[in-house]
N, CA, C and O atoms as a GROMACS GRO file, in nm:
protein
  472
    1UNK      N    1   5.481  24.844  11.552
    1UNK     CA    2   5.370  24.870  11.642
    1UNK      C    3   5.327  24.737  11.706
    1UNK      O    4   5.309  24.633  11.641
    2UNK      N    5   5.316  24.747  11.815
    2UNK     CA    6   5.297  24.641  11.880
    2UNK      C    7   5.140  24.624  11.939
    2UNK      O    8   5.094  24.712  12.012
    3UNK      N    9   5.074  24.521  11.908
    3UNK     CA   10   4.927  24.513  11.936
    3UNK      C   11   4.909  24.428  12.056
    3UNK      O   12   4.955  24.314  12.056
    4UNK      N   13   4.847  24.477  12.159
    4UNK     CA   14   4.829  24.398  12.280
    4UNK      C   15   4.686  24.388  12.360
    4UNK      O   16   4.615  24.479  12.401
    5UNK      N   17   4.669  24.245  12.370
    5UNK     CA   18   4.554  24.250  12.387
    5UNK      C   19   4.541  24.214  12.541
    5UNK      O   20   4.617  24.129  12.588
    6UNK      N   21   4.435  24.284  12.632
    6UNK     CA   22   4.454  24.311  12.800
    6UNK      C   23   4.297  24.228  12.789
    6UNK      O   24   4.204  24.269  12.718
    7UNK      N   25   4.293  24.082  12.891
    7UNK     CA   26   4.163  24.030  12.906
    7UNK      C   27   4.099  24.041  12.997
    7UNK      O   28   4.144  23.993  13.101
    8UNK      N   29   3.970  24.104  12.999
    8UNK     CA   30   3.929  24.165  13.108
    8UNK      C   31   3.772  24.043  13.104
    8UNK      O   32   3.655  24.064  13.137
    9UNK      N   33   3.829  23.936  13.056
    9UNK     CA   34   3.652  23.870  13.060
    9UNK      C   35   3.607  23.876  13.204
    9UNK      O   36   3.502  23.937  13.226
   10UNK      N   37   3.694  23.803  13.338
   10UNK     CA   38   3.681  23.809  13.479
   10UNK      C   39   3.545  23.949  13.524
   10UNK      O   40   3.497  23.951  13.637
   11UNK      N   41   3.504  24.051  13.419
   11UNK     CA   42   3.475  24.104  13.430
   11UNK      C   43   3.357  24.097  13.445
   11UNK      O   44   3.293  24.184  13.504
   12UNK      N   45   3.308  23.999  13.398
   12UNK     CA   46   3.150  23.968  13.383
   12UNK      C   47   3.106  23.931  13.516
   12UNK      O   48   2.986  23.904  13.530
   13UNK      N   49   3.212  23.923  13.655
   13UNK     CA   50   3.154  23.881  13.803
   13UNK      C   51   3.157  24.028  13.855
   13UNK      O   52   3.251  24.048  13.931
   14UNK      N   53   3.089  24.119  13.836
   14UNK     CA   54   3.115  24.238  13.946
   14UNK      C   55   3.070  24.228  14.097
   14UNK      O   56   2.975  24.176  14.156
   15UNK      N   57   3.220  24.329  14.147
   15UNK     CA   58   3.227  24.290  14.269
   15UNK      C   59   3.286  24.194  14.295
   15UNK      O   60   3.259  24.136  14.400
   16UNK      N   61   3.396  24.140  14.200
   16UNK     CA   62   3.508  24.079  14.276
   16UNK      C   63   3.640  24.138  14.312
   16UNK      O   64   3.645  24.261  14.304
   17UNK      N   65   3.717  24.093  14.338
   17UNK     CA   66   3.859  24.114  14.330
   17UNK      C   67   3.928  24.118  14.185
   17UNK      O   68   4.014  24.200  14.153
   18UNK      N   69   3.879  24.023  14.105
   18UNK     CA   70   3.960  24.034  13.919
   18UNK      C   71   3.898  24.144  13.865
   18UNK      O   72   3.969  24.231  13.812
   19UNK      N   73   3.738  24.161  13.870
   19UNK     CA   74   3.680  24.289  13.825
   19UNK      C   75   3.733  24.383  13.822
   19UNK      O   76   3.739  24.452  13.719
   20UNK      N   77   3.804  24.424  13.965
   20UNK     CA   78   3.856  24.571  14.034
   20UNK      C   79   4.015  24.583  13.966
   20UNK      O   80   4.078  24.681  13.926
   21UNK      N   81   4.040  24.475  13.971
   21UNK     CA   82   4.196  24.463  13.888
   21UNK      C   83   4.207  24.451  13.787
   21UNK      O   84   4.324  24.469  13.753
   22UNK      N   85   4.116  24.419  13.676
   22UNK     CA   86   4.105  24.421  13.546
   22UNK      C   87   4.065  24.574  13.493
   22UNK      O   88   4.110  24.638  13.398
   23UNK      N   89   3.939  24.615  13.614
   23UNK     CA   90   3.914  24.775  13.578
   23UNK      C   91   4.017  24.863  13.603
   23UNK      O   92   4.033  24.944  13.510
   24UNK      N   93   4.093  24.876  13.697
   24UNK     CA   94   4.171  24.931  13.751
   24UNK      C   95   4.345  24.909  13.657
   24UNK      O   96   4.424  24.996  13.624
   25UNK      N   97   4.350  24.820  13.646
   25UNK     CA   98   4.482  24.811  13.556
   25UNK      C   99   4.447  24.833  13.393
   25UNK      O  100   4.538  24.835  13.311
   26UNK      N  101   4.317  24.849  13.357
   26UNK     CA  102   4.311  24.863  13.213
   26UNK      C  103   4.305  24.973  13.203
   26UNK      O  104   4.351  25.016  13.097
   27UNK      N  105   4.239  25.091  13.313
   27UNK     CA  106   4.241  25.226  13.271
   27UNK      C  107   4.380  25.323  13.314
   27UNK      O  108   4.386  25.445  13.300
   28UNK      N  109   4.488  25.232  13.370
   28UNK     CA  110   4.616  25.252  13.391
   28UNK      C  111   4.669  25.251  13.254
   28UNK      O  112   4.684  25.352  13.184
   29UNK      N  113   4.694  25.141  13.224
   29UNK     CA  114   4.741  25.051  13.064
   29UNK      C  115   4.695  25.170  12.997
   29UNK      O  116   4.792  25.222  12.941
   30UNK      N  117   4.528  25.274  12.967
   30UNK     CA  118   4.480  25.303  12.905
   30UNK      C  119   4.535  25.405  12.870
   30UNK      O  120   4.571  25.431  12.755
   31UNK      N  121   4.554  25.513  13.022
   31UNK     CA  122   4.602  25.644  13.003
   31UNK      C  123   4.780  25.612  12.997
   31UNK      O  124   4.820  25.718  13.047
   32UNK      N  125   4.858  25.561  12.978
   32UNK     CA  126   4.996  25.503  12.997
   32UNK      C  127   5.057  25.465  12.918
   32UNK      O  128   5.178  25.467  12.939
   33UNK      N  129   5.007  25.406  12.777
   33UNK     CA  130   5.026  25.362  12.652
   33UNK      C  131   5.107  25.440  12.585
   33UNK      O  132   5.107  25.563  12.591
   34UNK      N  133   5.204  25.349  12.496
   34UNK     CA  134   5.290  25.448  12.413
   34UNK      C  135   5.225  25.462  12.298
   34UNK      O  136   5.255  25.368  12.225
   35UNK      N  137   5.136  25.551  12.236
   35UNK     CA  138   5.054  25.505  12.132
   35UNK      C  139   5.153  25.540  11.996
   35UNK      O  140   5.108  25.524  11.882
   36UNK      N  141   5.239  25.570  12.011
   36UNK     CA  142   5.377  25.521  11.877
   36UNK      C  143   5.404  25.422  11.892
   36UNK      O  144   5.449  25.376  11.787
   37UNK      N  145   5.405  25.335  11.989
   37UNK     CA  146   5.456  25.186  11.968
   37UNK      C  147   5.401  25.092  12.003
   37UNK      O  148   5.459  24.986  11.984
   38UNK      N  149   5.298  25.090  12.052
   38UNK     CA  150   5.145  25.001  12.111
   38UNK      C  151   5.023  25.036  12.070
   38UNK      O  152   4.988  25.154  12.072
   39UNK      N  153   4.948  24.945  12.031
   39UNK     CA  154   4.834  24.923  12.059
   39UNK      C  155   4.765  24.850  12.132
   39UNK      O  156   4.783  24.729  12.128
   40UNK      N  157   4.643  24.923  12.241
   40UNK     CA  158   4.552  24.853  12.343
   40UNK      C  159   4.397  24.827  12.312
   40UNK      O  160   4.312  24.909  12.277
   41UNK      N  161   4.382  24.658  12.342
   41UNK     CA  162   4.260  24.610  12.294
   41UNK      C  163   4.228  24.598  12.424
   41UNK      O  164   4.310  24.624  12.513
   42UNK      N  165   4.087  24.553  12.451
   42UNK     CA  166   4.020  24.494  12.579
   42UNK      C  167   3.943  24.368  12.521
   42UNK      O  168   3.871  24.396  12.425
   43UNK      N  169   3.943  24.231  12.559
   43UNK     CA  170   3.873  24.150  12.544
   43UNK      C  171   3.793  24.149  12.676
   43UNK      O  172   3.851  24.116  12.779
   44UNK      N  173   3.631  24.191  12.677
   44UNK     CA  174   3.583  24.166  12.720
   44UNK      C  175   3.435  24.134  12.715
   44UNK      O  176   3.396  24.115  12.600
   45UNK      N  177   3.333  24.122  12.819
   45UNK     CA  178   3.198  24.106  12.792
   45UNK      C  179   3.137  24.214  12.788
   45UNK      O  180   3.171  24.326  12.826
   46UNK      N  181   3.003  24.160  12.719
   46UNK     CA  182   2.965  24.284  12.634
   46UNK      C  183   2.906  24.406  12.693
   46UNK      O  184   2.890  24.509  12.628
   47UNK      N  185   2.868  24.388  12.847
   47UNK     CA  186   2.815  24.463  12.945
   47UNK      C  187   2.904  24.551  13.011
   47UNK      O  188   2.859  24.653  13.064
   48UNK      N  189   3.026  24.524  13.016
   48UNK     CA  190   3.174  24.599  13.089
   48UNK      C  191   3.223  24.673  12.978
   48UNK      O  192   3.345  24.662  12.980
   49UNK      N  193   3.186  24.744  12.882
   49UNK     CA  194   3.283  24.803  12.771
   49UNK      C  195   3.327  24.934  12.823
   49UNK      O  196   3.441  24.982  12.830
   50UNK      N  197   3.179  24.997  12.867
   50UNK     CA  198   3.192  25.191  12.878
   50UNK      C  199   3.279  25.208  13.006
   50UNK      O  200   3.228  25.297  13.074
   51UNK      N  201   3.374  25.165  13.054
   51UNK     CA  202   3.441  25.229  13.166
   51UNK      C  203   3.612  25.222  13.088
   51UNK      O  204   3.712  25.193  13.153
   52UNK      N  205   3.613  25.251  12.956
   52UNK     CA  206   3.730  25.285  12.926
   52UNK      C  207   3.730  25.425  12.811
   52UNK      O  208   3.625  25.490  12.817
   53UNK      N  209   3.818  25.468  12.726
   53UNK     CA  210   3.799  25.616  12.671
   53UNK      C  211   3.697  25.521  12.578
   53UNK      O  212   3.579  25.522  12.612
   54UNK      N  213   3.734  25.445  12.474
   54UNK     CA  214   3.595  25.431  12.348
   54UNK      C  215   3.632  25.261  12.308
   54UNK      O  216   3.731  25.195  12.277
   55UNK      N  217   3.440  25.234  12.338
   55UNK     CA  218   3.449  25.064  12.329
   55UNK      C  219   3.503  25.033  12.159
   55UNK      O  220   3.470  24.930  12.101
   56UNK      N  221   3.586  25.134  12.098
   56UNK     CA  222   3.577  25.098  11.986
   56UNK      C  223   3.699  24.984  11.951
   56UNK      O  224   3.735  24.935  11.844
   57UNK      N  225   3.756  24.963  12.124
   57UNK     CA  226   3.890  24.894  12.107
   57UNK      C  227   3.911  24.770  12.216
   57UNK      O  228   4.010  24.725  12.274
   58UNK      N  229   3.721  24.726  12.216
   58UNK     CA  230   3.686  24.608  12.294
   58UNK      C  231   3.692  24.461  12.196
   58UNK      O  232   3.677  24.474  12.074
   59UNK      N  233   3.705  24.378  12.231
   59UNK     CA  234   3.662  24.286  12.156
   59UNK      C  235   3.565  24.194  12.245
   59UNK      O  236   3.586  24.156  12.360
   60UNK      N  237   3.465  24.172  12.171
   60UNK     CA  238   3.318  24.086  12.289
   60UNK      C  239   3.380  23.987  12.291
   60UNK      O  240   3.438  23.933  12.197
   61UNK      N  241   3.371  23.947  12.420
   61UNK     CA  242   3.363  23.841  12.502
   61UNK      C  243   3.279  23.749  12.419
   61UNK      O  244   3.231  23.787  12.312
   62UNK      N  245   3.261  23.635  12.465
   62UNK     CA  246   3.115  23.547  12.425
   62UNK      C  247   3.155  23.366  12.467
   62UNK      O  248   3.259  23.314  12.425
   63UNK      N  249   3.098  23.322  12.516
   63UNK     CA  250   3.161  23.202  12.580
   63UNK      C  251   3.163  23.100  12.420
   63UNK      O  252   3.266  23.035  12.404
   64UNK      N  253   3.100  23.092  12.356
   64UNK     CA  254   3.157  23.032  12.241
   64UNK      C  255   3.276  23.007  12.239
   64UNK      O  256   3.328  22.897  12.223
   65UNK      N  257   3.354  23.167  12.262
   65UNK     CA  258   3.545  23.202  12.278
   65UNK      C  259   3.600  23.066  12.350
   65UNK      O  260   3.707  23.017  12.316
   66UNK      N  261   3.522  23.011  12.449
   66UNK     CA  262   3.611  22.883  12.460
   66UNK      C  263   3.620  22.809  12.409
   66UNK      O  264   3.649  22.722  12.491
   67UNK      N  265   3.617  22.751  12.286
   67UNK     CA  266   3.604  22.660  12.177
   67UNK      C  267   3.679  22.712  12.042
   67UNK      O  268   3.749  22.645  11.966
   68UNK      N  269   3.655  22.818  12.034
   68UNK     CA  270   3.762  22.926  11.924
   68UNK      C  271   3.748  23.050  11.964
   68UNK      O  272   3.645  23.109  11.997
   69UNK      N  273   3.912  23.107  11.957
   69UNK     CA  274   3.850  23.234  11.980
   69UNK      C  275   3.873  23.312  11.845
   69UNK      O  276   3.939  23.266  11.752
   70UNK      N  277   3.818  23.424  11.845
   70UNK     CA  278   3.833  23.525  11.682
   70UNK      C  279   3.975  23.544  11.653
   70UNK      O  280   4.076  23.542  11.724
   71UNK      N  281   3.949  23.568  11.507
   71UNK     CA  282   4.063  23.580  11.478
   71UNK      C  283   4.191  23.691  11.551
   71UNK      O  284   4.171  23.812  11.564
   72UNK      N  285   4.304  23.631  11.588
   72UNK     CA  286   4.368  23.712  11.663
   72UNK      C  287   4.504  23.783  11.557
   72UNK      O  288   4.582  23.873  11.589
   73UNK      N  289   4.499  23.717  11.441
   73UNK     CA  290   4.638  23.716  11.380
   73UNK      C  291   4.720  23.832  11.385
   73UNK      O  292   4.840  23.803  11.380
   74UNK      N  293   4.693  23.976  11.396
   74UNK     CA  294   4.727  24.061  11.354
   74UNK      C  295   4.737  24.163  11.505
   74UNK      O  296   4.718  24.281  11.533
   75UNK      N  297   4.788  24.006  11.592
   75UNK     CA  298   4.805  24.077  11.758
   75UNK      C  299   4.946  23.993  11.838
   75UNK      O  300   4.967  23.872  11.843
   76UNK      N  301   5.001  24.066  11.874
   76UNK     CA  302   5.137  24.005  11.939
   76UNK      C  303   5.155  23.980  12.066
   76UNK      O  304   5.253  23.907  12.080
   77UNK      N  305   5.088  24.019  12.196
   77UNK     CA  306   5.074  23.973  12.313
   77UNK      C  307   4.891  23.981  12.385
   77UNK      O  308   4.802  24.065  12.378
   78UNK      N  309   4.902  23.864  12.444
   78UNK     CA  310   4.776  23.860  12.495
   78UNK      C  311   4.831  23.849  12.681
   78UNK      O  312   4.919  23.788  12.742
   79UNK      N  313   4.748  23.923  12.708
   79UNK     CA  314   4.790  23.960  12.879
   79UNK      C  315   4.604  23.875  12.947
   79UNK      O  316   4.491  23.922  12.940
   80UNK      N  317   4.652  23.747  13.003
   80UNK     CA  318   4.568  23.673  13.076
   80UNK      C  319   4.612  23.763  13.199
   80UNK      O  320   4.718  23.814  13.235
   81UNK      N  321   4.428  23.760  13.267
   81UNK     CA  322   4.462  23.816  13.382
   81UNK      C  323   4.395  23.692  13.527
   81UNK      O  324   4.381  23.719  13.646
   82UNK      N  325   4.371  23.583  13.468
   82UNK     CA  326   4.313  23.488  13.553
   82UNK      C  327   4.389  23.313  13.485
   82UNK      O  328   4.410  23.254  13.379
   83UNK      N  329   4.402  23.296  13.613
   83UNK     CA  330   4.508  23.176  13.583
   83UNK      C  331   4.441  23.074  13.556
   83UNK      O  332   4.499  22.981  13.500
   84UNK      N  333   4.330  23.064  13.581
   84UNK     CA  334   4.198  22.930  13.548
   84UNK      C  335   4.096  22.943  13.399
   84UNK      O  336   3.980  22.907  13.379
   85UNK      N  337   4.184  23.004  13.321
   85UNK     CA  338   4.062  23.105  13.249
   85UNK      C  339   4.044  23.008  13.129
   85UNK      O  340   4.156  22.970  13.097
   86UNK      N  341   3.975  22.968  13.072
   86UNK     CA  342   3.920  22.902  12.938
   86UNK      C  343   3.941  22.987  12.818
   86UNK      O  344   3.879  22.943  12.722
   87UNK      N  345   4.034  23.134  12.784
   87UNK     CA  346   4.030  23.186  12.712
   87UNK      C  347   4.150  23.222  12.659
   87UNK      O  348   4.195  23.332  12.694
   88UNK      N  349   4.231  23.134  12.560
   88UNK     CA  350   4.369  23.173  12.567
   88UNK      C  351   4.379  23.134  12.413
   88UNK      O  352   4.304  23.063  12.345
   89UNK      N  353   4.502  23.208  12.378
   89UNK     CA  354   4.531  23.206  12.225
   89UNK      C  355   4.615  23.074  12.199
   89UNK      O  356   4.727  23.090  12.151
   90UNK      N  357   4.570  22.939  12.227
   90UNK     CA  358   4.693  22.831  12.272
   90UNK      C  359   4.724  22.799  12.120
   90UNK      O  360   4.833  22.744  12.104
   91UNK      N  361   4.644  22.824  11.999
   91UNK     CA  362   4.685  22.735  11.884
   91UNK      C  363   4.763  22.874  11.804
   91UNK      O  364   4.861  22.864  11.731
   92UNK      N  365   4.716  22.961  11.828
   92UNK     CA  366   4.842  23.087  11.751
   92UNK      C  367   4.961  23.063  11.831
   92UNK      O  368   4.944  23.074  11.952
   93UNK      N  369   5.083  23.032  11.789
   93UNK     CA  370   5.214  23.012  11.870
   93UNK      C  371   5.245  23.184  11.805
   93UNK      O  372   5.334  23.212  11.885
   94UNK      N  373   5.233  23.294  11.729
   94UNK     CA  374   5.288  23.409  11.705
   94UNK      C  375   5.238  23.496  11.844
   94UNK      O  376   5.316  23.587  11.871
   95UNK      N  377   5.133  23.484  11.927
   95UNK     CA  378   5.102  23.585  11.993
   95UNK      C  379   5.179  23.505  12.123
   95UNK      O  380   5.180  23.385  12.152
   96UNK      N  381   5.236  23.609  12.182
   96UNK     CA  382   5.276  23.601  12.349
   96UNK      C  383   5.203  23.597  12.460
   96UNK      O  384   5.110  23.676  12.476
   97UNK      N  385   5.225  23.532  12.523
   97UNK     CA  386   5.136  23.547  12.650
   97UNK      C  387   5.207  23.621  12.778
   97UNK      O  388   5.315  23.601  12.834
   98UNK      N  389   5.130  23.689  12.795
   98UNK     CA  390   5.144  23.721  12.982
   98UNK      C  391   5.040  23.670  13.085
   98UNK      O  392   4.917  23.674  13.090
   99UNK      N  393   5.135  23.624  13.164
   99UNK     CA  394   4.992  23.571  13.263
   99UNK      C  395   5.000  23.660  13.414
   99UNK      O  396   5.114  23.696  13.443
  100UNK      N  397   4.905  23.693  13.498
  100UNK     CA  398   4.898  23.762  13.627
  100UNK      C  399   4.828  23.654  13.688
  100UNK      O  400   4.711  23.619  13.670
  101UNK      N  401   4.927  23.598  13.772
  101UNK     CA  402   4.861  23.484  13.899
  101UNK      C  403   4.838  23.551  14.003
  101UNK      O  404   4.912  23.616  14.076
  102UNK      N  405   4.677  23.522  14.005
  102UNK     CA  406   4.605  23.589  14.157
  102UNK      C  407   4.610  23.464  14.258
  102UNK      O  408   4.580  23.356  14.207
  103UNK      N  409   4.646  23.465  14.399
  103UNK     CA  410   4.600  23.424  14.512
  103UNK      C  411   4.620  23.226  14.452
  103UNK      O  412   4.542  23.164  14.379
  104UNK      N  413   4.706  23.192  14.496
  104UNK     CA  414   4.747  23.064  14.546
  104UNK      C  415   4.696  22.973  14.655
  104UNK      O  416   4.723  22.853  14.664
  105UNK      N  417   4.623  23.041  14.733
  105UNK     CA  418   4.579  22.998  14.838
  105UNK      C  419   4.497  22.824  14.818
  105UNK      O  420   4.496  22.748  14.915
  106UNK      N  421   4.451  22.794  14.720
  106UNK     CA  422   4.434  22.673  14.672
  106UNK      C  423   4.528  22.578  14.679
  106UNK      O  424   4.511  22.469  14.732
  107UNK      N  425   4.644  22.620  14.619
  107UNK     CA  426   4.754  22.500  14.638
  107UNK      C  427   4.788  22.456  14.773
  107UNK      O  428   4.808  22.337  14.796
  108UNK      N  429   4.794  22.535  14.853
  108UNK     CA  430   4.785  22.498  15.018
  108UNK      C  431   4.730  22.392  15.098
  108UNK      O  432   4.612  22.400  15.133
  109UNK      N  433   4.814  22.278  15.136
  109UNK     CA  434   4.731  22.184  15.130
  109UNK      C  435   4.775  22.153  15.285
  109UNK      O  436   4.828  22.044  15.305
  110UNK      N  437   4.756  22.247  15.401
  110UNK     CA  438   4.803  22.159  15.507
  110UNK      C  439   4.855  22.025  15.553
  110UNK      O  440   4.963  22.002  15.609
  111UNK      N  441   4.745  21.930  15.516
  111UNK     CA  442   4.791  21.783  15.535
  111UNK      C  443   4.931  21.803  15.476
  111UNK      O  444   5.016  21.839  15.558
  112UNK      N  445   4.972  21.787  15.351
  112UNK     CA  446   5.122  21.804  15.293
  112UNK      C  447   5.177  21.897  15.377
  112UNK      O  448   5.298  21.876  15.372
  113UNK      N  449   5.150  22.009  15.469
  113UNK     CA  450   5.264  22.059  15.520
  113UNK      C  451   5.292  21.991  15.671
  113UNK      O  452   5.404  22.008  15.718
  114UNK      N  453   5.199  21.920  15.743
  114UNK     CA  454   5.162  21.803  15.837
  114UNK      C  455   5.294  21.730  15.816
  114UNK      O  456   5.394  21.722  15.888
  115UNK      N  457   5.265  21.680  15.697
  115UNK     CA  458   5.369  21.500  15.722
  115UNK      C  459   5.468  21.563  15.628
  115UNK      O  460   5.545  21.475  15.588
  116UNK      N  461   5.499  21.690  15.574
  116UNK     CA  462   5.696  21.704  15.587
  116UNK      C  463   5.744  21.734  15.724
  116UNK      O  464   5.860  21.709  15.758
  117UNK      N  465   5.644  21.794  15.815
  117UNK     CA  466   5.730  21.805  15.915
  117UNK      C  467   5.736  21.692  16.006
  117UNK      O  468   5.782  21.713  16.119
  118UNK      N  469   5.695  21.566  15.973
  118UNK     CA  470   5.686  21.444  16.070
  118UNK      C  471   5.824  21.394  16.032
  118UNK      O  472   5.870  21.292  16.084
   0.00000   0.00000   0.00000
């Protein structure tokens, strides 16, 4: 059985773009699950729980989490859904990561595209 944990902290800005994609792909993930061979967590804040079947498979958010987060041991992939995020399992090397990179548009640095073409 495979335990996977989907991070929906981005959630705590409603009315963004990660909100809508974190809501929107977790209640995909939700109804979609092989529940013989997966299990689905939500890490999120504590105000975003009720828009999935039962918060009984949330884990709270809490910004502390950037400094440690709870114990994860007994989980095998963690699915980051924000590429800047302060919330990652970096000292468990057993859990996997997935990452979803939103919008690049930052790296874009005109000047650098200026003077390759000089």
């Amino acid at each position: 059985m495979h335990k996977i944990i989907f991070d929906c902290e981005r959630m705590k800005y409603p009315d963004t773009g990660l909100y809508h994609y974190c809501l929107n792909l977790g209640k995909y993930l939700e109804k979609n699950i092989n529940l013989r061979e997966e299990q689905l967590h939500f890490y999120s804040p504590p105000a975003q729980q009720d828009w999935s079947f039962t918060t009984s498979n949330h884990l709270t958010q809490s910004p502390f989490h950037k400094f440690k987060l709870p114990a994860l041991n007994s989980f095998d992939i963690w699915h980051a859904t924000y590429q800047n995020t302060h919330y990652m399992p970096m000292l468990n090397k057993k859990i996997k990561v997935v990452l979803s990179i939103h919008d690049l548009n930052f790296m874009y640095d005109e000047k650098k595209i200026n003077r390759q073409k000089e």
